[in-house]
C-alpha positions in Angstrom: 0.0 0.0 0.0 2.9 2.5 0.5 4.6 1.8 -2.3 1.3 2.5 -4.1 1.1 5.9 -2.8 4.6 6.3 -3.3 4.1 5.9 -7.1 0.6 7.8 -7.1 2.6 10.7 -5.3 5.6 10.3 -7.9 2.8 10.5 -11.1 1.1 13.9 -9.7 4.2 15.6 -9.2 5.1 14.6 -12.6 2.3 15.8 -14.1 2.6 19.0 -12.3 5.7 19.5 -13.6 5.3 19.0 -17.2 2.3 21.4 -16.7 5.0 24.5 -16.9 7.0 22.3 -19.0 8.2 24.5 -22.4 9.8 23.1 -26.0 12.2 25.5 -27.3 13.0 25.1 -31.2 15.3 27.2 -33.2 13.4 27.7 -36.4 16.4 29.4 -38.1 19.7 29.9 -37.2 21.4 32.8 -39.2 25.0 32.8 -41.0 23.7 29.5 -42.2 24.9 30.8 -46.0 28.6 31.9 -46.5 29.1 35.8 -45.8 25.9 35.4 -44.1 24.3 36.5 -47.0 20.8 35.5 -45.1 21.2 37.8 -42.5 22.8 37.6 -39.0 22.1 39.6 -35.8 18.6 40.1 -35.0 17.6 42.7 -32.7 13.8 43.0 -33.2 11.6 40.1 -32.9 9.2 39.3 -35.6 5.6 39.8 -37.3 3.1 37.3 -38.4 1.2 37.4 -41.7 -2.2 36.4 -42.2 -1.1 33.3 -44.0 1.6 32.6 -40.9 4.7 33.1 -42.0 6.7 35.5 -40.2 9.0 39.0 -40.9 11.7 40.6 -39.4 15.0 42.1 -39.7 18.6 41.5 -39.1 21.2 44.3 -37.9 23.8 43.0 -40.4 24.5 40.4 -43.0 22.3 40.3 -45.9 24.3 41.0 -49.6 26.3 44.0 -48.8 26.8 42.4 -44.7 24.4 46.0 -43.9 21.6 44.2 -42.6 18.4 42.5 -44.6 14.7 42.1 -43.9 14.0 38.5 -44.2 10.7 36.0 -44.2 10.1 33.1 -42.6 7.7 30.9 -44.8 5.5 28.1 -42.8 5.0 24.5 -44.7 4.3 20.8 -43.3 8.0 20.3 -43.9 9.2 23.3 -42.0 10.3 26.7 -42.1 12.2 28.5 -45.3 13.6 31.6 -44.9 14.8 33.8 -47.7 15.6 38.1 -48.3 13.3 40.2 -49.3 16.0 43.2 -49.1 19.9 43.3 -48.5 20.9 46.9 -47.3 23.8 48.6 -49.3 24.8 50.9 -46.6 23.7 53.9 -48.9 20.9 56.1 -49.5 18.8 53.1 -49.2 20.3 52.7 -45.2 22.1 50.5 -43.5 21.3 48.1 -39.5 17.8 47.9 -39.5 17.4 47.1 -35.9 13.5 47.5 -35.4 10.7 45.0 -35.8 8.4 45.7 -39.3 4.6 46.4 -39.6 1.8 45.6 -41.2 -0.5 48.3 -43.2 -3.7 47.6 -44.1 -2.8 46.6 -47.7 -0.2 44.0 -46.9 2.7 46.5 -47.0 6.1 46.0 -45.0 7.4 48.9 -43.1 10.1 49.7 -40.6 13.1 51.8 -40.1 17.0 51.4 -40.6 19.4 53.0 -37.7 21.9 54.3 -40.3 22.8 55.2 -43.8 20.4 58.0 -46.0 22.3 60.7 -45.2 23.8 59.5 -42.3 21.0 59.7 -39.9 18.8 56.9 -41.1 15.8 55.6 -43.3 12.2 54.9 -43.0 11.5 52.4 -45.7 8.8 50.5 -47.0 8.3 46.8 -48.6 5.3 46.9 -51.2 4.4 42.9 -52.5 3.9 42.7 -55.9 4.1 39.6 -58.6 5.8 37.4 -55.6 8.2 39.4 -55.0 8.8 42.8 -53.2 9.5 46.5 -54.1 11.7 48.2 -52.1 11.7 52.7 -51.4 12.4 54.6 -48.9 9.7 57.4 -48.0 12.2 59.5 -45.4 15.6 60.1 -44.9 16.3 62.0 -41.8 19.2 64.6 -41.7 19.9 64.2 -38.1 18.6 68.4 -36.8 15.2 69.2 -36.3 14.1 66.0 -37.9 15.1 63.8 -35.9 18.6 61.4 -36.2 18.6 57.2 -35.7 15.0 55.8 -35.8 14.9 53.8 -32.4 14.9 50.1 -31.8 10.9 50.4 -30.8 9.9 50.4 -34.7 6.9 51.9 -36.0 3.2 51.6 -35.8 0.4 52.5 -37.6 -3.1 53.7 -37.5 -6.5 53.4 -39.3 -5.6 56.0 -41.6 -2.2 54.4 -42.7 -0.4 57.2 -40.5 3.1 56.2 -39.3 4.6 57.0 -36.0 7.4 56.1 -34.4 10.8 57.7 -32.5 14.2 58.8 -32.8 16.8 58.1 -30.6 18.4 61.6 -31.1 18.6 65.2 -32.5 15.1 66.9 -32.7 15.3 70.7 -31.7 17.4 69.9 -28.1 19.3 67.1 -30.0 17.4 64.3 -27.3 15.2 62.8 -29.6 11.9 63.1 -31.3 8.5 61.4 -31.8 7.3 61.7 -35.6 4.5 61.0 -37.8 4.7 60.2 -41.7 1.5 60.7 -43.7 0.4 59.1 -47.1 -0.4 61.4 -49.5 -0.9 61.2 -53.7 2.9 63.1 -54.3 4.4 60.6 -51.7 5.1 60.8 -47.7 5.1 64.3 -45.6 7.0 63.9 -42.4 6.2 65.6 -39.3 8.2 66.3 -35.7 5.4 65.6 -33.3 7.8 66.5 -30.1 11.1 66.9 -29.7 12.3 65.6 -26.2 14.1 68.2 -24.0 16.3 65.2 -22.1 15.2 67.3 -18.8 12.0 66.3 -16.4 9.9 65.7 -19.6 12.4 62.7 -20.5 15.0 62.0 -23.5 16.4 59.9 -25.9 13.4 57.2 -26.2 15.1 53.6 -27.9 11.5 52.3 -27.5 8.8 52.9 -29.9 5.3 54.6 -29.2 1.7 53.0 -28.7 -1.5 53.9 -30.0 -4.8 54.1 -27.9 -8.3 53.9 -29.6 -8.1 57.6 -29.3 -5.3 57.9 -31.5 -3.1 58.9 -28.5 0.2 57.9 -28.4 2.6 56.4 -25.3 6.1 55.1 -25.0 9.2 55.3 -22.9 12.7 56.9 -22.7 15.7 55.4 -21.6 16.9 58.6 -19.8 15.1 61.8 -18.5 11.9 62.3 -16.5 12.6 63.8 -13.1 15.3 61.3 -11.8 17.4 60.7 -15.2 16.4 57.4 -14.6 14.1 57.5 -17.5 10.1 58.0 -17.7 7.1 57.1 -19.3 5.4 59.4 -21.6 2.0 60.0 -23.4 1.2 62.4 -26.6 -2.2 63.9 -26.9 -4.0 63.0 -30.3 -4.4 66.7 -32.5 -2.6 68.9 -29.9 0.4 66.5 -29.7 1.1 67.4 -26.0 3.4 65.6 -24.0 3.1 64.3 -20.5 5.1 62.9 -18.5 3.1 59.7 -16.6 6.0 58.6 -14.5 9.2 59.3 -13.6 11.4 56.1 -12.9 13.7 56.6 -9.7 16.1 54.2 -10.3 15.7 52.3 -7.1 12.9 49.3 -6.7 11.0 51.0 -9.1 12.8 50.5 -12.0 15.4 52.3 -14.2 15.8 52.9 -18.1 13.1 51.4 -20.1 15.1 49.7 -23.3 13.3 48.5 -26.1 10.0 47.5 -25.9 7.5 49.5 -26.2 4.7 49.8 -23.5 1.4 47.5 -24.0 -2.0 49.1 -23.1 -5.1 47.1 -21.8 -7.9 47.9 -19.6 -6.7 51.8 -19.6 -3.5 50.5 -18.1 0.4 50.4 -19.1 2.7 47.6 -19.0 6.2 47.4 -19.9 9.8 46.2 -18.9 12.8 48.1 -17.4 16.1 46.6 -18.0 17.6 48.2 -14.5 16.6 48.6 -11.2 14.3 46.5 -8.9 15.3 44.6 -6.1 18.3 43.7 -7.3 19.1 45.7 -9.8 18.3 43.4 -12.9 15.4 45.3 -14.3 11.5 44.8 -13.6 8.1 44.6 -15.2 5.9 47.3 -14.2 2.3 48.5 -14.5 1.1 51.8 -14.3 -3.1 52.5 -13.4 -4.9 55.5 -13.4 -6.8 57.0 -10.7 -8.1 61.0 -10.8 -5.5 61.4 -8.6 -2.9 60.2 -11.3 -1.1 57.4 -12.8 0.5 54.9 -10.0 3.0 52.3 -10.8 3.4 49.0 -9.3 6.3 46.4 -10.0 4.5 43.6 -11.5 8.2 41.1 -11.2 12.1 41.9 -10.0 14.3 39.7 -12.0 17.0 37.9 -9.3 19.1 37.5 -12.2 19.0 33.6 -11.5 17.1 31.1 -13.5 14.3 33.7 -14.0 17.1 36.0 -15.9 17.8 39.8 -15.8 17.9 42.8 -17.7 14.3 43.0 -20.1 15.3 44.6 -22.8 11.7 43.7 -25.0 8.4 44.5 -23.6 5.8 42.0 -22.6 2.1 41.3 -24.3 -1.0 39.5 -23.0 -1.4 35.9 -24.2 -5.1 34.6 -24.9 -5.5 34.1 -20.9 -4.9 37.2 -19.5 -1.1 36.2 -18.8 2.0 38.6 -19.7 4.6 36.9 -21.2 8.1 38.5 -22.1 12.0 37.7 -22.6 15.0 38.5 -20.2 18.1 39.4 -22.5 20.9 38.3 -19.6 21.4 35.6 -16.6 18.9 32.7 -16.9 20.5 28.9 -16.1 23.4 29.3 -18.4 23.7 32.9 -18.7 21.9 33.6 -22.2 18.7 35.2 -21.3 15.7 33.4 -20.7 11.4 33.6 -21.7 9.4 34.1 -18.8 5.3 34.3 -17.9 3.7 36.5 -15.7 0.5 34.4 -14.7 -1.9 37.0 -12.7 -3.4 35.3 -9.5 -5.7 36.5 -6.6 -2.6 37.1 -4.8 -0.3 39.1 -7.2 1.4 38.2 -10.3 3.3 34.2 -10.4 6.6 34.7 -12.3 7.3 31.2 -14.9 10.7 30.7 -16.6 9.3 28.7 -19.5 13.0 28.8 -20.9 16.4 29.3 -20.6 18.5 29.8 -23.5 21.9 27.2 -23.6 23.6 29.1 -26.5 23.0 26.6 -29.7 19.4 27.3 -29.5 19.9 30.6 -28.7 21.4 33.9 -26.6 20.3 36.9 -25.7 17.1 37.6 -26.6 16.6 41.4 -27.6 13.1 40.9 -29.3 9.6 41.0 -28.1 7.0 38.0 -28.2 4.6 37.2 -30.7 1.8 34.6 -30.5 0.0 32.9 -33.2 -3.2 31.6 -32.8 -2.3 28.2 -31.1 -0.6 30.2 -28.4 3.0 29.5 -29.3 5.4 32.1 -28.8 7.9 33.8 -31.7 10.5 35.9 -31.4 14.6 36.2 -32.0 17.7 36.1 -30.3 20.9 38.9 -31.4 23.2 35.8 -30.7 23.4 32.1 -30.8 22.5 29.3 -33.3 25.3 28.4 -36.1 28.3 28.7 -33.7 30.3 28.2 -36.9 28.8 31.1 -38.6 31.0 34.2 -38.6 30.8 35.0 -34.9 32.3 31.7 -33.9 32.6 32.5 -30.4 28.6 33.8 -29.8 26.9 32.6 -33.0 24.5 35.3 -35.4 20.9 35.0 -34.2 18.1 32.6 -34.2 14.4 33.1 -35.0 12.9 30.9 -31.9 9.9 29.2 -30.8 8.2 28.5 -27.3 5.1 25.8 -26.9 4.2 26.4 -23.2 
């Protein structure tokens, strides 16, 4: 009879435990062509399409080694990638490091850090005959404008308006939020705000957010009251700025990175890559009240098994959970993919997985779901360890079944 409930003990634990259990696969490894003509170094994570397969960019490689955009196409036999563009480190860019979007009629858009005129591109992808056309709509000229298009991307709205953020110049040289509007002669660009670097924040490497009122939020990476960074929003029409909150640097939080924020409910979510209880970043939540916006840490990474230092933001899966990616720390040191499941007692923090280096290292890139509930995104190192980076590897596009 003990033995019995021994073994019955032995099976529930074990079923417990594959309950959290997560598959990671590697669905490309980058520099697997010679001169890493496919691409190597992903910092953004990637886009689905509605037909599955998935879009995103690498930092370098590609033809001319000055970074490509690349697609991921789905079959029963697996994944194909192939270049839809290879950067020539001209007037065309070069280092696209931000994720792509979307518009309404299947066009590719995103940004590239350098090249133009120096300053960087905004570019767009138009389908056409199976294959894809490539032009840029702005070159920025690093004053007033507006100088490096951040790592957050752009977004768009129901209008086919882009927005997004540069890292620096602007009018106090601390970076800018812009818009780019469609018209019949081509695109007209426009500085929304150009960020002071003071209490109303600076140099923002996320992108910005839209509301369903066609407001717009994101953070900086320095600024707000501290100079620990902030968290700002842009009123639709007038275009004023606010600042929401003002990290402190201490359990709070400290220098929002990449990802830009995720609104539900009314309320704002993101990641900070320092501070917390031990320093190794946190994800927060701010909520409104008519008294203002309050933020609560949601998770302090321990820089253990959980990982440290979220560079991506998080997003809601299907059941209400957050889900995100630590860049650093994790079991071996590579970063790692975590849940935040919300219980009646606070937020449960998962490490679904921990990157080992083959599969993976360092994951930069936010988390994308497809309808299944499988998670997507990249890492900037690991894979093909015989690639061209031998000692880190050039990137993987990875996937997480929870």
């Amino acid at each position: 009879m003990k033995s019995k409930t021994v073994a019955l003990l032995t099976l529930v634990l074990l079923l417990a435990t594959s309950a959290w259990a997560s598959t990671e696969t590697a669905l490309y490894k980058f520099c697997s062509q010679q001169y890493c003509t496919d691409g190597a170094m992903p910092t953004a994570g990637v886009i689905f399409d509605k037909a599955g397969n998935l879009y995103g960019t690498t930092m370098i490689g590609g033809s001319n080694m000055d970074g490509a955009v690349f697609e991921l196409k789905h079959s029963k036999s697996g994944w194909t990638e192939s270049v839809l563009y290879s950067f020539t480190g001209g007037d065309d860019g070069t280092n696209p490091i931000g994720p792509l979007v979307f518009d309404k009629a299947g066009n590719l858009y995103g940004t590239a850090d350098g090249g133009g005129s120096g300053y960087g591109t905004v570019f767009e992808l138009k389908p056409s005959s199976g294959s894809w056309t490539f032009n840029v709509i702005y070159t920025f000229q690093g004053g007033d404008d507006g100088a490096s298009p951040a790592y957050g991307g752009l977004v768009v709205d129901k209008s086919g308006n882009l927005y997004g953020t540069t890292e620096m110049g602007g009018a106090n040289g601390s970076g800018t939020v812009f818009e780019l509007t469609p018209g019949k002669s081509g695109w007209t660009k426009s500085t929304l705000y150009s960020f002071a670097g003071g209490s109303d924040a600076g140099y923002p490497l996320t992108g910005v957010t839209l509301d369903e009122a066609g407001d717009l939020y994101g953070a900086t990476v320095s600024g707000g009251s501290y100079g620990e960074g902030a968290v700002f929003e842009l009123e639709h029409k007038s275009w004023t700025e606010s600042v929401l909150y003002s990290f402190t640097g201490g359990s709070d939080g400290a220098y929002p990175e990449f990802g830009a924020v995720t609104i539900k409910a009314g309320n704002i979510y993101g990641t900070a890559a320092g501070g917390g209880a031990d320093s190794l970043g946190v994800v927060y939540e701010l909520k409104y009240s008519k008294s203002g916006w309050t933020e609560s840490v949601l998770y302090s990474f321990t820089g253990g098994t959980d990982g440290g230092e979220p560079f991506a933001g998080v997003a809601f899966n299907k059941a209400g959970d957050l889900a995100g990616a630590a860049a650093y720390y994790g079991k071996d040191s590579y970063g790692s993919v975590f849940e935040l499941a919300k219980k009646k007692a606070g937020w449960k923090e998962n490490t679904l997985y921990d990157f080992t280096g083959s599969d993976g290292m360092y994951p930069y890139g936010g988390i994308v779901f497809d309808p299944k509930g499988n998670w997507y995104s990249t890492t900037y190192y690991g894979g093909n360890l015989d690639c061209d980076n031998p000692h880190y590897g050039c990137g993987v596009v990875y996937e997480v079944k929870p």
